[in-house]
Structures are given as C-alpha cells and as structure tokens.
py3Dmol code that shows the C-alpha trace and the ligand (Angstrom):
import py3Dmol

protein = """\
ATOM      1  CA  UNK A   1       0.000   0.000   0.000  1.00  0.00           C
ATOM      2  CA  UNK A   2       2.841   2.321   1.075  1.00  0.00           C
ATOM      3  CA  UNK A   3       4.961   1.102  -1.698  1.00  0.00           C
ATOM      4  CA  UNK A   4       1.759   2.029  -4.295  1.00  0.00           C
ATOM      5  CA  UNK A   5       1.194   5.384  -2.889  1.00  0.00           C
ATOM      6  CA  UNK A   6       5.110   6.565  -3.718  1.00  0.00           C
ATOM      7  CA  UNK A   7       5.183   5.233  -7.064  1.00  0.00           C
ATOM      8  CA  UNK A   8       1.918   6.883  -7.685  1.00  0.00           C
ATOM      9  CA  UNK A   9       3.705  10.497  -6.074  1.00  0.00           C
ATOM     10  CA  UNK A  10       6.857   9.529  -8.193  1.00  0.00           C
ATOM     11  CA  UNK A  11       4.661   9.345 -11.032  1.00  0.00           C
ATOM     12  CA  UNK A  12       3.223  12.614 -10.615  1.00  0.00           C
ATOM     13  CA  UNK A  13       6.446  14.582  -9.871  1.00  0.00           C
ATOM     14  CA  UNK A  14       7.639  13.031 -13.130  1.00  0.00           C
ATOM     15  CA  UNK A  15       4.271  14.197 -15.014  1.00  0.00           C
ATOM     16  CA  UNK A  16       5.279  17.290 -13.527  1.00  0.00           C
ATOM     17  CA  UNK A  17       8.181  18.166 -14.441  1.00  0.00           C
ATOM     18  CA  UNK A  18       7.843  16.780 -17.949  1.00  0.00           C
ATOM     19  CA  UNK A  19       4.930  19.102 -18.200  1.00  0.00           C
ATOM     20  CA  UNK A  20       7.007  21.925 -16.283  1.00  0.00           C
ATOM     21  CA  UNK A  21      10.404  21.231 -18.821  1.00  0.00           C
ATOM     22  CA  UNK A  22       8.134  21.290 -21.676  1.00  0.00           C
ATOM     23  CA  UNK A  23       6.910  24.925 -20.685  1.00  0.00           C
ATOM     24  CA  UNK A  24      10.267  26.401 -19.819  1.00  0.00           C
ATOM     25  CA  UNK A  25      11.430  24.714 -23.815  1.00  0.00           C
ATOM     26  CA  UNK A  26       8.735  26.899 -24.844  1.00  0.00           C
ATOM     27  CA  UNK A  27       9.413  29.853 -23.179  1.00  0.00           C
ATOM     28  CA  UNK A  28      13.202  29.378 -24.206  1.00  0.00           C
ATOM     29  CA  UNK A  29      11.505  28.895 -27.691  1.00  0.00           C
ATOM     30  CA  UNK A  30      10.637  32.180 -28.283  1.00  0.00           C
ATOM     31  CA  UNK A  31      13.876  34.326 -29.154  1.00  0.00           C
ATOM     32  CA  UNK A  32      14.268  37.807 -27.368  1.00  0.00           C
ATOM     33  CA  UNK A  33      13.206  40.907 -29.997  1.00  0.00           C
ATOM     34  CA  UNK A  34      15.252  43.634 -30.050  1.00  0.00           C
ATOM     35  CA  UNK A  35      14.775  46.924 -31.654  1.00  0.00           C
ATOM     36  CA  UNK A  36      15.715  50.438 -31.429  1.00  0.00           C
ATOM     37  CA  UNK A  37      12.739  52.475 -29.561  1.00  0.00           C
ATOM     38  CA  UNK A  38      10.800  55.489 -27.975  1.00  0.00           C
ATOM     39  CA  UNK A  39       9.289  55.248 -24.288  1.00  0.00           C
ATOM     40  CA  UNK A  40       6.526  56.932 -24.679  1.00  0.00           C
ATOM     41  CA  UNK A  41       4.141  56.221 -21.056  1.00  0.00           C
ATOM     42  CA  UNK A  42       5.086  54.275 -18.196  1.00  0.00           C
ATOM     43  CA  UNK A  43       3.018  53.510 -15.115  1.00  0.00           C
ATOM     44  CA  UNK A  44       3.528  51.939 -11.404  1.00  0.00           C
ATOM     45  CA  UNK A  45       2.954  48.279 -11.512  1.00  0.00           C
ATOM     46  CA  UNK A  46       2.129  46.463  -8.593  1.00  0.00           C
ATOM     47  CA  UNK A  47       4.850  46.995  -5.972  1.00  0.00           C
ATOM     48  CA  UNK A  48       8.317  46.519  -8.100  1.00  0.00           C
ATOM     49  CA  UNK A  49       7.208  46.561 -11.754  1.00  0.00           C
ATOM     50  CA  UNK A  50       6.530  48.960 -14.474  1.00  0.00           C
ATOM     51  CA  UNK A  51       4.083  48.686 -17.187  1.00  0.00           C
ATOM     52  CA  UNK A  52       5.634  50.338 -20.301  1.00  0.00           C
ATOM     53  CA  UNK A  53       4.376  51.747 -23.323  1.00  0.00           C
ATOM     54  CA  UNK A  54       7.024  52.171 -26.044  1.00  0.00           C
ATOM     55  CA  UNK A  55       6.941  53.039 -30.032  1.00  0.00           C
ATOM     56  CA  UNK A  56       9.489  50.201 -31.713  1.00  0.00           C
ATOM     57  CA  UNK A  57      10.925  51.106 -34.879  1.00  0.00           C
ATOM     58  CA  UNK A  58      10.569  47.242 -36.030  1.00  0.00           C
ATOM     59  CA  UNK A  59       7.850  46.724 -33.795  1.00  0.00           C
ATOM     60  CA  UNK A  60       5.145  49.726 -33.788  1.00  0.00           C
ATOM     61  CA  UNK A  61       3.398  50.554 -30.360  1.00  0.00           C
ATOM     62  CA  UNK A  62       4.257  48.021 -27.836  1.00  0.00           C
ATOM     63  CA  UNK A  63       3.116  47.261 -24.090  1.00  0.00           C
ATOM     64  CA  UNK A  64       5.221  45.424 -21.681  1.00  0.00           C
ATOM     65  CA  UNK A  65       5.956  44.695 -18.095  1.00  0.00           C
ATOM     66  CA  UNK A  66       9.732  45.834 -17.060  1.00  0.00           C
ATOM     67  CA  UNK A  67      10.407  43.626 -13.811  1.00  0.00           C
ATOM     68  CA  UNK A  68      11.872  45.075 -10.868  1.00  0.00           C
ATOM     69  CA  UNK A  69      11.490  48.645 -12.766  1.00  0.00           C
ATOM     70  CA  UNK A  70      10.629  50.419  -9.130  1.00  0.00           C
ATOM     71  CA  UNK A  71      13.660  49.196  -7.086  1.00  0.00           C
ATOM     72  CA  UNK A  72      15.504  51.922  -6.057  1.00  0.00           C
ATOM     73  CA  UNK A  73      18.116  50.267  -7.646  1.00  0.00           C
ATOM     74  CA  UNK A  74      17.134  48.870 -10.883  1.00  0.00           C
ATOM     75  CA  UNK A  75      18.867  47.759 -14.258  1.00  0.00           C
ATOM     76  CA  UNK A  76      17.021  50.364 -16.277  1.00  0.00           C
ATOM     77  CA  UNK A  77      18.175  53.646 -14.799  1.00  0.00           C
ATOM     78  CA  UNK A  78      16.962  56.562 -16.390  1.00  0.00           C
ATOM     79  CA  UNK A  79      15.890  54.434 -19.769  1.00  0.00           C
ATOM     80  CA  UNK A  80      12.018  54.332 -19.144  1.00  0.00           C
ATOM     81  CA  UNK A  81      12.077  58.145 -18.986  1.00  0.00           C
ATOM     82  CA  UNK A  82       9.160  59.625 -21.059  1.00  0.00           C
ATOM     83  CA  UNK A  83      10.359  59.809 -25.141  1.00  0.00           C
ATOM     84  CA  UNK A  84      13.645  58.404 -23.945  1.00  0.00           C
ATOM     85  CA  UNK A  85      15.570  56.835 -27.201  1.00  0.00           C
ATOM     86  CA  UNK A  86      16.354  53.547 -26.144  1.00  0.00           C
ATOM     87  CA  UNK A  87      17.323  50.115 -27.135  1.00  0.00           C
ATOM     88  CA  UNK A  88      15.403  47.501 -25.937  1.00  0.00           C
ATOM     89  CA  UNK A  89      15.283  43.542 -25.517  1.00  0.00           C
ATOM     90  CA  UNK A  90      12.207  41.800 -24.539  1.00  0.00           C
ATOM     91  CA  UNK A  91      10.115  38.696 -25.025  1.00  0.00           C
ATOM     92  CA  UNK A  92       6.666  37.948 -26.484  1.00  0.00           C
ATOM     93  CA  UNK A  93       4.425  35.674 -24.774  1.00  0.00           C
ATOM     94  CA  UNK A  94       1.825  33.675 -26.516  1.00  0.00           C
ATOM     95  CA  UNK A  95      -1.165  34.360 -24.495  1.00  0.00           C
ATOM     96  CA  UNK A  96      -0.770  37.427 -23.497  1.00  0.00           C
ATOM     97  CA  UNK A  97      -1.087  40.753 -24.965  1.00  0.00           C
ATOM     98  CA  UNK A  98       2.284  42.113 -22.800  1.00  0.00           C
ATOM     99  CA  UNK A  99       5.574  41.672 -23.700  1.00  0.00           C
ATOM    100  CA  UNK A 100       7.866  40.839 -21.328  1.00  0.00           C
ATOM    101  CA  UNK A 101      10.834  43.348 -21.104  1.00  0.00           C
ATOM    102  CA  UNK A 102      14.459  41.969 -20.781  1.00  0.00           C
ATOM    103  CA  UNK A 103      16.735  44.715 -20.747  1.00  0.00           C
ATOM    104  CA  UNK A 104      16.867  48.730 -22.245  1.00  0.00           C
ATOM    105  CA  UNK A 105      20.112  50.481 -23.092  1.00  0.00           C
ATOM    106  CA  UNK A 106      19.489  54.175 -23.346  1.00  0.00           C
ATOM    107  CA  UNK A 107      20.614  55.532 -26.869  1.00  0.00           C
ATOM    108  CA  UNK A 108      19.863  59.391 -26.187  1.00  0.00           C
ATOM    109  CA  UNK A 109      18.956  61.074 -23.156  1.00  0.00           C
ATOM    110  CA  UNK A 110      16.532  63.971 -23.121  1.00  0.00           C
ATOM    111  CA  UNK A 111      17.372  64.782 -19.530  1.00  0.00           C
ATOM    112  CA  UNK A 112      16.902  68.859 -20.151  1.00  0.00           C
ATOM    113  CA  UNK A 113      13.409  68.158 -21.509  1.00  0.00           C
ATOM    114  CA  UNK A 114      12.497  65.535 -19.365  1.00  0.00           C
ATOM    115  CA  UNK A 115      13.524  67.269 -15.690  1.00  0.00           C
ATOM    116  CA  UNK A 116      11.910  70.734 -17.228  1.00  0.00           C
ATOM    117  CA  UNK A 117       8.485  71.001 -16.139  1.00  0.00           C
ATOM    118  CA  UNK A 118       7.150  73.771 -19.041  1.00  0.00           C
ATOM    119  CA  UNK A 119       9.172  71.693 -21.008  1.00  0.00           C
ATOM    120  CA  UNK A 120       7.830  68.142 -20.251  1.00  0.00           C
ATOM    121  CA  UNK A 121       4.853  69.482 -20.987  1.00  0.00           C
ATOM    122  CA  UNK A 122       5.731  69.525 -24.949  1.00  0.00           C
ATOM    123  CA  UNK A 123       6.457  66.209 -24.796  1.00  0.00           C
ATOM    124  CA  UNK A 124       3.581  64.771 -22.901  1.00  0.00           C
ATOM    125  CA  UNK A 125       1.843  66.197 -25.562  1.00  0.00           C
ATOM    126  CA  UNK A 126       3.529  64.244 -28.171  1.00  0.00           C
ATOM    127  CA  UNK A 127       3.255  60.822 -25.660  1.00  0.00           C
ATOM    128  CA  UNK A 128      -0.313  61.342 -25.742  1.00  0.00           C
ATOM    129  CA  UNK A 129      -0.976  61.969 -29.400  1.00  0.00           C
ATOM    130  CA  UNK A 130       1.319  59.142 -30.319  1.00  0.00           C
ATOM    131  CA  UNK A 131      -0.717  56.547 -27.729  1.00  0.00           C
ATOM    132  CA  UNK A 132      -3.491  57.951 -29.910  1.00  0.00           C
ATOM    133  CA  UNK A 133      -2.963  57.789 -32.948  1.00  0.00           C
ATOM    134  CA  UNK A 134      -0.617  54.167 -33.653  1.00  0.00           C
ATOM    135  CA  UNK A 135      -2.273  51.308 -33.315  1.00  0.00           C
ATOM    136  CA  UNK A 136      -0.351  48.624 -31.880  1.00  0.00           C
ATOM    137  CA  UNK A 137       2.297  46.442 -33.263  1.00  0.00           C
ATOM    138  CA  UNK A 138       2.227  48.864 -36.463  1.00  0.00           C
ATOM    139  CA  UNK A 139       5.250  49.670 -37.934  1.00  0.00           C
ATOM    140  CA  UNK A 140       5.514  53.142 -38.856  1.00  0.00           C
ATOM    141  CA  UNK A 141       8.988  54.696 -39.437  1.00  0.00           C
ATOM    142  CA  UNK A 142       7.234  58.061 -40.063  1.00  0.00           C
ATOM    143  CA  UNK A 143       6.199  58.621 -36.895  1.00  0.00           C
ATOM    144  CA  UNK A 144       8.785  56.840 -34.865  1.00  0.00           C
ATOM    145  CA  UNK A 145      10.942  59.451 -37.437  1.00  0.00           C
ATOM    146  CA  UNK A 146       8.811  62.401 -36.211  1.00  0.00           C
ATOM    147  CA  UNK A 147       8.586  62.103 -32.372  1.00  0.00           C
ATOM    148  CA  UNK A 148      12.482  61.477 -32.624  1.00  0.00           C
ATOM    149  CA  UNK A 149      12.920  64.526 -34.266  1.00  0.00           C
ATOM    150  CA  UNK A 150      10.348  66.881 -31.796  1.00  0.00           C
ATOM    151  CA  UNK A 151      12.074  65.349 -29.288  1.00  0.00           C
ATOM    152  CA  UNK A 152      15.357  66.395 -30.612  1.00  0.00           C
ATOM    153  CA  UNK A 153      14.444  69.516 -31.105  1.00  0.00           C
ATOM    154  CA  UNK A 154      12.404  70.494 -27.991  1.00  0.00           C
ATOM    155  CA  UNK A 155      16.277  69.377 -26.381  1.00  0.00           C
ATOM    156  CA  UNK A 156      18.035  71.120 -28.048  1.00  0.00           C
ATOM    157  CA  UNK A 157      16.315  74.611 -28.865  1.00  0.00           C
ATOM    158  CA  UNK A 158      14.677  74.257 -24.756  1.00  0.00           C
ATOM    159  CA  UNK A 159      11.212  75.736 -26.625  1.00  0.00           C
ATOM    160  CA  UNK A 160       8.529  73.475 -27.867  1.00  0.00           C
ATOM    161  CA  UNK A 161       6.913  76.514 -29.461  1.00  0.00           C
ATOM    162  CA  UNK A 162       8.039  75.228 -33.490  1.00  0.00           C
ATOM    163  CA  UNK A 163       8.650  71.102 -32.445  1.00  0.00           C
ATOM    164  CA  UNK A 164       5.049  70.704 -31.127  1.00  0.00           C
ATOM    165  CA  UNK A 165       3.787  72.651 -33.583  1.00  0.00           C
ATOM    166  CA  UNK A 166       5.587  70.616 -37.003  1.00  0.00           C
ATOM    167  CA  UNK A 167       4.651  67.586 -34.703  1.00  0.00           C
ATOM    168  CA  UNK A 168       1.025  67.768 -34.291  1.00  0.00           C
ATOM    169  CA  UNK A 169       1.098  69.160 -38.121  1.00  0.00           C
ATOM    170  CA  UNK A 170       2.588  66.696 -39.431  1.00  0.00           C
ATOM    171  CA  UNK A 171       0.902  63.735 -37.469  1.00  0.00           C
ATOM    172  CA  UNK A 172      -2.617  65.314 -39.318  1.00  0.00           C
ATOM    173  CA  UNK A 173      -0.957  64.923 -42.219  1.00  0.00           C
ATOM    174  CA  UNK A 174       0.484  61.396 -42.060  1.00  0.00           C
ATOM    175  CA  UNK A 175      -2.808  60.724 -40.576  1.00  0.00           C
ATOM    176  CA  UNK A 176      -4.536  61.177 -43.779  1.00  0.00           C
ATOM    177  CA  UNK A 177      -6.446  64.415 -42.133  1.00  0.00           C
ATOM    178  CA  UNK A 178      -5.277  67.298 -43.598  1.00  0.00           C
ATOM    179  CA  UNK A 179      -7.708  69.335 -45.649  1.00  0.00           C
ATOM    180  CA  UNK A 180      -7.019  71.982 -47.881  1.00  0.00           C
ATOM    181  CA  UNK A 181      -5.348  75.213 -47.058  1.00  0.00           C
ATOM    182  CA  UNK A 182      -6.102  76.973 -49.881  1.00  0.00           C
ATOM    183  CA  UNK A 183     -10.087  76.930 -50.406  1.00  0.00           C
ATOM    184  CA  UNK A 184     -13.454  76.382 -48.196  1.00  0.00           C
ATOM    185  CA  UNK A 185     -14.357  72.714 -47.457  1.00  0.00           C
ATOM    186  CA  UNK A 186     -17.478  73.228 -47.687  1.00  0.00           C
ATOM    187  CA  UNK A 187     -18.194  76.037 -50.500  1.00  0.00           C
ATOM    188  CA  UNK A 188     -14.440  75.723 -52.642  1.00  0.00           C
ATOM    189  CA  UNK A 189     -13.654  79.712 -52.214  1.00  0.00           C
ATOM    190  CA  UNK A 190      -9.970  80.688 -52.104  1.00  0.00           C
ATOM    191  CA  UNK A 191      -8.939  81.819 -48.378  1.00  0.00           C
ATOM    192  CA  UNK A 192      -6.560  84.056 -50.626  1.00  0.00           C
ATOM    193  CA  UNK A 193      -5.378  86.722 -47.549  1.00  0.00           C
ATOM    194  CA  UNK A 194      -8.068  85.867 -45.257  1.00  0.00           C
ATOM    195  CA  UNK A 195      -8.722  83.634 -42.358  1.00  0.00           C
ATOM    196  CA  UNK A 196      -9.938  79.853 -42.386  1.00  0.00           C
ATOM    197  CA  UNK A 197     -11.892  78.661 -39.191  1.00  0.00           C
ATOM    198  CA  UNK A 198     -12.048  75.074 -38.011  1.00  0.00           C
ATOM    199  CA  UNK A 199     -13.044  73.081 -34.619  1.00  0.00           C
ATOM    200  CA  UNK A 200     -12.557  69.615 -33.347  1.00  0.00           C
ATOM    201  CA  UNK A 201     -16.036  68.723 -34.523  1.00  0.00           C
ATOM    202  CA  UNK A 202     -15.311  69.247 -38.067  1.00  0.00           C
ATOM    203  CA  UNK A 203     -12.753  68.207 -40.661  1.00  0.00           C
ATOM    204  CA  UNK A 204     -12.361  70.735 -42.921  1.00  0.00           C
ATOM    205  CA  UNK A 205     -11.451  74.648 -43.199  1.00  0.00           C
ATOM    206  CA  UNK A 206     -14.037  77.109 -43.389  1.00  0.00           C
ATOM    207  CA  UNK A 207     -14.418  80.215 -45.230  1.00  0.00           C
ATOM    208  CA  UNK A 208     -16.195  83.353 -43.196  1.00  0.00           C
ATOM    209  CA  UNK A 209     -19.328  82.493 -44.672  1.00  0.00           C
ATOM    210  CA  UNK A 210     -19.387  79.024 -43.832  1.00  0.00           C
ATOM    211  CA  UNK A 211     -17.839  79.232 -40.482  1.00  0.00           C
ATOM    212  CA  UNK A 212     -19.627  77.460 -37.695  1.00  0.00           C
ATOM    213  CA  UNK A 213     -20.572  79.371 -33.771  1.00  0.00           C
ATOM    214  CA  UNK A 214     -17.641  78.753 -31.941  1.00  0.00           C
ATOM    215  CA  UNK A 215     -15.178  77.933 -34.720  1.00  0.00           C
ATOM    216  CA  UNK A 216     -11.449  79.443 -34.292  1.00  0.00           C
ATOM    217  CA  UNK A 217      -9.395  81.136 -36.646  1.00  0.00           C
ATOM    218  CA  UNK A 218      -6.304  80.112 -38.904  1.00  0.00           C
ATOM    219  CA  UNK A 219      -4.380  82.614 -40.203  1.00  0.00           C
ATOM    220  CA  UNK A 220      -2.823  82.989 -43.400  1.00  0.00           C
ATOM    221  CA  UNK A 221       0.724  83.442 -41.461  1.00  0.00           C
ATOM    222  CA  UNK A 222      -0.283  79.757 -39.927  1.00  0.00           C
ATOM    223  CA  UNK A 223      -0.701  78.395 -43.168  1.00  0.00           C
ATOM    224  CA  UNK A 224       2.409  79.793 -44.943  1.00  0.00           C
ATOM    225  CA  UNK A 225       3.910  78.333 -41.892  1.00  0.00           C
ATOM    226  CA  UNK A 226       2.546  74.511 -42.503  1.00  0.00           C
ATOM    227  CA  UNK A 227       3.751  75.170 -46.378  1.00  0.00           C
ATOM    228  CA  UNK A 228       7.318  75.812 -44.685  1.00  0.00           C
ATOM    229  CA  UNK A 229       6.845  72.441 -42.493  1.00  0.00           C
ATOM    230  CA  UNK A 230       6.199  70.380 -45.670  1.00  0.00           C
ATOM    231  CA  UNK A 231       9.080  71.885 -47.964  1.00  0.00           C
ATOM    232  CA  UNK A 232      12.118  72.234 -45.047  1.00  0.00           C
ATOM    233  CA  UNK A 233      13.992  70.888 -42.166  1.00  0.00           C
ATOM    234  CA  UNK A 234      12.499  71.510 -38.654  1.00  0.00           C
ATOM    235  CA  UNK A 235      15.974  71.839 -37.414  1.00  0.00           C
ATOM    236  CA  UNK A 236      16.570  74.740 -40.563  1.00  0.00           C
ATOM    237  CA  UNK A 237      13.527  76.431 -39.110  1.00  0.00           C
ATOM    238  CA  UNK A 238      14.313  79.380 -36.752  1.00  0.00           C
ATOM    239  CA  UNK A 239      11.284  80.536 -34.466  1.00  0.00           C
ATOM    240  CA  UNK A 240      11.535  83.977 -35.123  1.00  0.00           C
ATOM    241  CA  UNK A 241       8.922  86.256 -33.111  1.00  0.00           C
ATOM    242  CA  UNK A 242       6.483  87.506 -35.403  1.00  0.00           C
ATOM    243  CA  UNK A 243       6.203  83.045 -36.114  1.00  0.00           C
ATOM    244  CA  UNK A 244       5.136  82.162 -32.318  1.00  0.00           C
ATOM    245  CA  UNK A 245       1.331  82.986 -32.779  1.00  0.00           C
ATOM    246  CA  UNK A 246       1.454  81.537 -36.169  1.00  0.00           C
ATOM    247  CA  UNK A 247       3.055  78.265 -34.551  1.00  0.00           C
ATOM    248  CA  UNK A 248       0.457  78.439 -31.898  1.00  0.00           C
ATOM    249  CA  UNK A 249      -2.621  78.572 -34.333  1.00  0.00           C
ATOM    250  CA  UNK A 250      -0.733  75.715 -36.540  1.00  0.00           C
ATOM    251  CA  UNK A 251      -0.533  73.487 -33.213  1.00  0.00           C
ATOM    252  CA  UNK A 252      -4.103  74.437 -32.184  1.00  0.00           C
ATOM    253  CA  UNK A 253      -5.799  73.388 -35.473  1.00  0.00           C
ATOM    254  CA  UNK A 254      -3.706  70.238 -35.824  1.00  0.00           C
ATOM    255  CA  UNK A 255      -4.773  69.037 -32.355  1.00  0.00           C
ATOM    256  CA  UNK A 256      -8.415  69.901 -33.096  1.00  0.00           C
ATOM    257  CA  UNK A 257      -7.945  67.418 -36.390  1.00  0.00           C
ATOM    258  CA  UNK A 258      -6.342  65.099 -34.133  1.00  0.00           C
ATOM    259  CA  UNK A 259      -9.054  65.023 -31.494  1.00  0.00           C
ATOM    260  CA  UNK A 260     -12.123  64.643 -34.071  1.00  0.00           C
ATOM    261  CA  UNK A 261     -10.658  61.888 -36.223  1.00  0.00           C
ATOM    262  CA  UNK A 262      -9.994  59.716 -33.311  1.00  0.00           C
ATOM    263  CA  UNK A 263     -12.785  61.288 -31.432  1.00  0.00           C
ATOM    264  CA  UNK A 264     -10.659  61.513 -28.638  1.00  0.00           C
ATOM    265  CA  UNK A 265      -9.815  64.902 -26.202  1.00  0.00           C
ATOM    266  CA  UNK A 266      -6.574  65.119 -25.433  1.00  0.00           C
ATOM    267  CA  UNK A 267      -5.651  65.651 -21.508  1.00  0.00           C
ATOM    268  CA  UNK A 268      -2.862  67.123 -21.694  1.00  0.00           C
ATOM    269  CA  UNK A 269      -3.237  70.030 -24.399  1.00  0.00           C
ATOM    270  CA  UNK A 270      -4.889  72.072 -22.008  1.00  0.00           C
ATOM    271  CA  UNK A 271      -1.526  71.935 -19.552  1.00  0.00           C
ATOM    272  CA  UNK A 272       0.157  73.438 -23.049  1.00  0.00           C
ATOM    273  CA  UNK A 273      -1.953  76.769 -21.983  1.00  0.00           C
ATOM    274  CA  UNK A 274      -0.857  76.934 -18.641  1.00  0.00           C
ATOM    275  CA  UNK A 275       3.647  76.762 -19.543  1.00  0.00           C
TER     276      UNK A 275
END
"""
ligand_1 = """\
1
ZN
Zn -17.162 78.455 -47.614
"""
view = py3Dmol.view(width=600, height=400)
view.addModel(protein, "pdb")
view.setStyle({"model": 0}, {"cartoon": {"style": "trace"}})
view.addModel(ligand_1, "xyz")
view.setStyle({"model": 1}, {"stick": {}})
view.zoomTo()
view.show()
C-alpha cells in the first residue's frame, strides 16, 4: 500500500516536471526581440514593476511589463524616462497581450526636456498623441521618425513653441487628415489673404461664410507656416517672433484634427496653456 502510494507520487512529480520542462522549452523557444525604440508612457505596476508603453521602430506601439522597474536600484536607470531613445530587448508571450521586457540600453537622453516642467509638458503632448494615434504592433517609421525629431528639437532649442507645432502638423498629415489650405471645405472659395476657421467637430477649413458658432481662426501666417513644415527641415527652421502665434494657431488646429478623427480629447493640451 505504502509502496503504491510513492510510485503513484513519483509518477506525478515526473508528469510534472515533464509538463514543467516542456513549458520552460517553450518559453526558451521564443527568441528575445530587439529593436531600437521610444518610451513613450510608463506607469507603477504592482509593488516593483513597471508597465511600459514604447513606439518600436521594427515593432510599432508596444506594451510590456519591465520587472523590478521600481527598485531603487534597478537595471534600467533613467531608460524608461518619457520619449527616452532607447534600445530595448524583450520577449513575447503567446497568451498574453504584454511583452515581457528583458533589458533597455538608453541611446539618447533627453534629460533637459524631461527634468523641465514647461518643457515636459511639450512632450507629454507628443506621448499622448502618439498613444493615440498608432495602433499597436504597427510599424511606422514616419512617426517613430517624427517624435524622434520633436524630441530632438524640444532638447536642443529648450522651446517646444516650433517642435510641437511641425509635430502635431505633421501627425494630421500622415494621418490622412489634412484638408485643404487653400479653399473652403465646404463652398471651394480661395482663403486668398483671409482667415480659415475650423473646430474639433469638423474636418475641414471654413471660409467666413461658412464658419460654424464657436469655430477658431487660422491665419494665413499659420498656413504659410505649414507650407514651410512640408518643404524644409524643422531643425533649418528658426522661431523667429512675429512666427510664435502663427506656430500656436498651426498646433491648435492640428490638435483639433487630431481630437475629431480619433474622437478623442486630449488631456494634456490644455496643460500646453498653462507653460
Ligand atoms: Zn465656404
């Protein structure tokens, strides 16, 4: 009887770890990815880990789980920073939709825009709008072009004033959302010197006539300014005074695009007011 009962618990062990060994050969199965990439949100997880939301050049929006992230004294350092350009090594699980992070190696620091608060305000902006606007595991060297360059910028000029504003213009535009800068949407007249009006209920630009209650104005200084953005450099682009309102009109409309195609608001462009 005694004799039975341990064969039957030897069994079982054995069942077990045959079943266990099988699982770890699976998990050793799947090969680490590695790609160069943006942090763009993380959040507490539990009482050690961080979730992490990053934008992969080879692997589009990603979210994962970096283990141990809230130690004081962690592997990742300063890497999950907000926009920080990082490499990164991490697993994919079958079942689940979280990746499982292995190890970052920062690439480039934005440690002036990241401690700044007026400044980390441009690029929460850009965090946000990103989250928005990529769908998961879609590639798009584009964007992960674009925030790289904002971010760049925002560094190294310490104004987001121009990189939010070529940003958010130029996310509309990849986005497929741009209407015309030239005529009415809805009636085809020529803006010619005057202003177009648009809100975030609408697509289009308006001309005075057809202009909706409540509708905000885009100057033609705003739109010479998004014919600059499509024709030069950011980084060849001086803000020059006379540009900031322009800039600020440019950003405004964008946003407005951005929030009525994805039907979205955006928390934090009303901290952009406020810096
Ligand atoms: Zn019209």
């Amino acid at each position: 009887m005694v004799i039975t009962l341990v064969l039957r618990v030897r069994a079982f062990r054995t069942e077990c770890r045959s079943w266990f060994d099988a699982a770890s050969a699976r998990r050793q199965l799947m090969p680490a990815r590695e790609t160069e990439a943006i942090i763009l949100k993380t959040f507490p997880l539990g009482e050690a880990d961080r979730l992490v939301s990053f934008l992969g050049r080879s692997s589009g929006r990603v979210r994962g789980v970096a283990s141990g992230a809230r130690r004081l004294k962690n592997r990742y350092g300063s890497t999950l920073e907000i926009l920080s350009h990082v490499q990164i090594w991490y697993v994919e699980k079958e079942t689940r939709e979280l990746v499982r992070i292995q190890q970052a190696e920062l690439l480039e620091s934005f440690h002036k825009a990241q401690s700044d608060y007026g400044l980390s305000t441009g690029l929460a902006v850009i965090s946000e709008v990103s989250e928005l606007v990529l769908p998961e595991h879609e590639v798009s060297e584009a964007m992960f072009r674009l925030v790289l360059l904002a971010a760049r910028e925002i560094e190294r000029t310490g104004d987001w004033t121009l990189p939010l504003s070529y940003f958010t213009f130029w996310t509309v535009r990849l986005g497929g959302w741009l209407p015309r800068f030239d005529r009415c949407s809805q009636c085809g007249t020529p803006f010619g010197g005057k202003p177009a009006f648009y809100d975030a209920r609408h697509s289009g630009l308006f001309c005075e006539k057809c202009r909706r209650p409540g509708m905000r104005s885009l100057h033609l200084g705003a739109r010479n300014l998004a014919e600059r953005f499509t024709g030069e450099r950011l980084d060849r682009i001086a803000l020059e005074k006379p540009m900031q309102e322009s800039a600020r009109e440019l950003r405004e409309a964008s946003l407005a695009w951005i929030e009525h195609h994805t039907e979205r608001r955006l928390a934090s462009r009303e901290l952009l007011e406020t810096t």
